[in-house]
N, C-alpha and C positions, 0 to 999 in steps of 0.2 A: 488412646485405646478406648471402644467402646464397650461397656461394662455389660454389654447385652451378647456380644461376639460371643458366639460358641467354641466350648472348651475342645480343643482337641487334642491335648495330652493331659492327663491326672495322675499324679504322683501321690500314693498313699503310704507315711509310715514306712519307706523303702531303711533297708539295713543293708552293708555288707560285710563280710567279714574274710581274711585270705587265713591260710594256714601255711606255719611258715616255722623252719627251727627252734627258730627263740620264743617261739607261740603262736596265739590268732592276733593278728591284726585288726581291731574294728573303725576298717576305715570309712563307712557310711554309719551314720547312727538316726534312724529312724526320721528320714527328710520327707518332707513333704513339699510339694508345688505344683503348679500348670501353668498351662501354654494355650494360648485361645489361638485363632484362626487369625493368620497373617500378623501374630503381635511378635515383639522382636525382645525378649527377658537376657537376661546377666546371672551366670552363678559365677562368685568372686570371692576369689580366697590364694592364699600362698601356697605353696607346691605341698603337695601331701595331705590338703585338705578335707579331698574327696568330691573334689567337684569331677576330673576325667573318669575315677571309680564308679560312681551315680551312674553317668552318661553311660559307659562300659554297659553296669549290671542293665539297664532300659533295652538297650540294643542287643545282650543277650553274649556280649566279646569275651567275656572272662572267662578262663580254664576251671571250669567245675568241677575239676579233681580237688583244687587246692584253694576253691569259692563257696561260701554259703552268701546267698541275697535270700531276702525275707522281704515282704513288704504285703502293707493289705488287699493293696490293687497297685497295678500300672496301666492306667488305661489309656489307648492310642483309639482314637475314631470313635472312642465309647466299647472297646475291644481289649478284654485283659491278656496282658502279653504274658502274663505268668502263666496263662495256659497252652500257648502258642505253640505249636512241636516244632522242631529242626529246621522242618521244610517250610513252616507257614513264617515264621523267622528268617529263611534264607528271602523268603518273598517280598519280606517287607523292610529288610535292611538293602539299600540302597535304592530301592524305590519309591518305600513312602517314607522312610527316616533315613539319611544320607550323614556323611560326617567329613569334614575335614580338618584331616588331621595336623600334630603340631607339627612335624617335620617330617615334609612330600617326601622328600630323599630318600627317609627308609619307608615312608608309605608305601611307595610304588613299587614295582619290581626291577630290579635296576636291568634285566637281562632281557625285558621286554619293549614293545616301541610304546608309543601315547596312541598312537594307533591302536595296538594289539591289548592296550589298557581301558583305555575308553568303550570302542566297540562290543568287550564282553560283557559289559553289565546290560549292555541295548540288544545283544541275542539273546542273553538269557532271559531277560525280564518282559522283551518285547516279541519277542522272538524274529528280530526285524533279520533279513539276509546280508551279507555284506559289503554287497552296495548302500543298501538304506544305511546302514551302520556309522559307514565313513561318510559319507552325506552326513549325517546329524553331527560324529564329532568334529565334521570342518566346521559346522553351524558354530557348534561349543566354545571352540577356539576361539571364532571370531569374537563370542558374544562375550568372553571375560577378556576380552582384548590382546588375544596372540597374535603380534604382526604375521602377515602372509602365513595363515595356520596351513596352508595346501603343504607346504614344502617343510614342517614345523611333524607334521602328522608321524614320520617317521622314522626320526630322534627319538633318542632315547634320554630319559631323568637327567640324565648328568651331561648331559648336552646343554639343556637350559640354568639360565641364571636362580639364581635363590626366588626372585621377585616373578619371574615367569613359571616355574615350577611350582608355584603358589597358583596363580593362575591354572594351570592346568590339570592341579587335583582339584579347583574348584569347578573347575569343571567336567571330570570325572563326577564329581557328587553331586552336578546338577543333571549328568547325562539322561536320569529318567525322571525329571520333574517332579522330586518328591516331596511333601507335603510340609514336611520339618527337616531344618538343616543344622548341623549340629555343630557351630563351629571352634574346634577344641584349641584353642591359642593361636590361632591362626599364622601372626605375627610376631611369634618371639625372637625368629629366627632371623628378623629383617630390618635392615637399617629404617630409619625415621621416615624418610619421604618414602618406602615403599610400602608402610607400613600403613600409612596414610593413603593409599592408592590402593591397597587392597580393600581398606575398611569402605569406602565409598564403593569401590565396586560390586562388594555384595551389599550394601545398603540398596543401591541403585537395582540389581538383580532382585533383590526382596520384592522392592517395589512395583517390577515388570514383572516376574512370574508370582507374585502374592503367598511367596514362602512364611511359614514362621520359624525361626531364628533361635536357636538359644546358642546364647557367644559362653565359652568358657574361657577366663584370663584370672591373671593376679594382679592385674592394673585396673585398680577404679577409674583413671583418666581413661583408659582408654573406650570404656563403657559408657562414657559422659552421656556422648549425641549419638547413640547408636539404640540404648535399651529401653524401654519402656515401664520394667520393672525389676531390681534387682534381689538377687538371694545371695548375703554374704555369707559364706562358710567358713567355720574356724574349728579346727581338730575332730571332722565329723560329723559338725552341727551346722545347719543354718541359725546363723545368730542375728542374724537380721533380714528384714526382707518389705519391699514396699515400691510405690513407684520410683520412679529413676529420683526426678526433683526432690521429695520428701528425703530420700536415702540421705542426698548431695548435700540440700540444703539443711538440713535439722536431722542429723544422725544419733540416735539412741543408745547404740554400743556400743560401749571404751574403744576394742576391736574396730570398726567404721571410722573413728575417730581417728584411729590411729591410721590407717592406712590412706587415710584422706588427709591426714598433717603429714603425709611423708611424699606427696608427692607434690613436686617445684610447679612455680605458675597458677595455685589457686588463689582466685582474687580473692584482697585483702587479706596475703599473705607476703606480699613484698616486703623486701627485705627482713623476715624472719627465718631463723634456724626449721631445719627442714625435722622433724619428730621421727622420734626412733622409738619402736616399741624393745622395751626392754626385755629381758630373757630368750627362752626357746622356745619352741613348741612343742605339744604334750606328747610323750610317749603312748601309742592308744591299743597297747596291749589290753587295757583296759575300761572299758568304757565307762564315762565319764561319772562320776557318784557325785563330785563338787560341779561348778564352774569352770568351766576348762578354761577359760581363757584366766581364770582368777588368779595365779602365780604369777601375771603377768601384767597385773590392772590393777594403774595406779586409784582408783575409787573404789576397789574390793570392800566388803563388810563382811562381818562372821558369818551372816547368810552366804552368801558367794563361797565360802570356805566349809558349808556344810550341805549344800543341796544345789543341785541342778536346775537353773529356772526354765523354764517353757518358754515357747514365744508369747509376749505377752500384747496385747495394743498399747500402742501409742499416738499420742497426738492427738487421743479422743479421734479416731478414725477404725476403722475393721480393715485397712488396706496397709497399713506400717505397722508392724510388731517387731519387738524387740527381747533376746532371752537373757533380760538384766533384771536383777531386785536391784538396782541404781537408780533413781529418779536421773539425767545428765542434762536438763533444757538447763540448767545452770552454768555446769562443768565445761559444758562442749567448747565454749568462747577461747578456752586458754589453749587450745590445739588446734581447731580447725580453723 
């Protein structure tokens, strides 16, 4: 990543909160980040962390009956989307910020063709006719790799396999060349080898249309060779964040540690037990007063137990922060 590339998305201070029977939920708690031009980031955390919420509140998806987002700025192009009306948001969701989702199945409409799907975002947005239309989604098909897309064009979702249905909301989300691709677990839902066949494919697509990328998963592996800079999230918070390498190799929070000792095949981990982070995850009725993760970390101190740290530096670097009162370049050997 060149450290000069212009920023093209800034995340200031974002919050969200849902309202819900048993109370408000504060599933975002005041994140911050950016995304520069053509660079490829990770937010990575376990289910409920707030990484698809974030994404959600950016893009504008959540039911504001039953949503509060707060934040200082979000800015797209240098453009605050907090001020954006309905229609300047209908313009810029799928055109210049795209997503694909975690499971095409319910994404799509099951009652319509990949024809009748693809086509409406290229009339609406381009106001192209429907000849142009089908012309470009054949193009589409072809380009994320749908054998003979002519005859493929109108099928419907549940006609294609799990691995090609991937395929063809990715291309759905790339029908108007939009600036940022937003790719939300892309492959939860898919065996190992296709799983690996999709992540090349939009790596490969990055690199041909000069997208920038933000992947959301709960697998550090699978972030490895893909991200350029990670944000891990835990009950809310980014608790860590820095380049891909620094994350990988010398990780700063219990949390990182732990999700990086739990998965199989990290070198200079053969033949060791795979680490299991103990406990559960924090109820976030309440926004965090301690350490959230600290019920849960085994290097906790009665700081950790009575205040909430910030992102801090580490590494003697302004690029790797860490939100621990734990010194861990000591600790870390006995996990990761």
């Amino acid at each position: 990543m060149n450290p000069t590339q212009q920023k093209l998305l800034e995340v200031n201070n974002l919050s969200v909160s849902f309202s819900t029977y048993e109370g408000v939920v504060h599933a975002v708690n005041n994140i911050s980040f950016d995304l520069k031009n053509g660079e490829s980031i990770a937010i990575v955390g376990e289910s409920g962390c707030g990484k698809s919420a974030s994404m959600f509140a950016i893009m504008g998806l959540h039911n504001r009956a039953i949503t509060r987002i707060t934040a200082d700025s979000i800015l797209f192009d240098g453009r605050d989307l907090r001020r954006a009306s309905e229609n300047e948001m209908n313009n810029i969701r799928g055109k210049d910020i795209a997503m694909i989702f975690q499971d095409p199945m319910t994404s799509f409409n099951p009652v319509l063709s990949i024809r009748t799907q693809i086509c409406e975002a290229l009339k609406l947005h381009f106001r192209m006719n429907r000849k142009q239309a089908e012309e470009r989604a054949l193009e589409l098909l072809s380009l994320v790799g749908i054998p003979d897309p002519k005859s493929r064009l109108d099928d419907y979702p549940h006609q294609f396999s799990g691995g090609m249905r991937q395929r063809a909301m990715i291309a759905m989300a790339l029908a108007c060349d939009p600036k940022i691709l937003i790719a939300d677990e892309p492959t939860t839902a898919l065996d190992v080898t296709i799983q690996a066949q999709i992540m090349d494919l939009v790596k490969e697509l990055q690199q041909k249309l000069h997208m920038s990328i933000i992947w959301i998963t709960h697998d550090l592996g699978v972030v490895a060779n893909i991200a350029e800079r990670v944000n891990v999230m835990y009950g809310g918070y980014i608790v860590e964040n820095g380049r891909a390498e620094d994350v990988f190799h010398n990780p700063q929070h219990p949390y990182t540690i732990g999700l990086l000792g739990s998965l199989p095949g990290i070198k200079g981990r053969e033949g060791q037990r795979l680490y299991s982070i103990e406990g559960i995850p924090p109820v976030l009725y309440q926004p965090a007063a301690i350490c959230p993760f600290a019920p849960r970390c085994e290097y906790r101190t009665e700081r950790c137990l009575q205040e909430n740290p910030p992102l801090i530096s580490r590494n003697g670097t302004a690029e790797h922060h860490a939100a621990c009162w734990v010194e861990l370049r000591q600790q870390q050997g006995a996990t990761v």
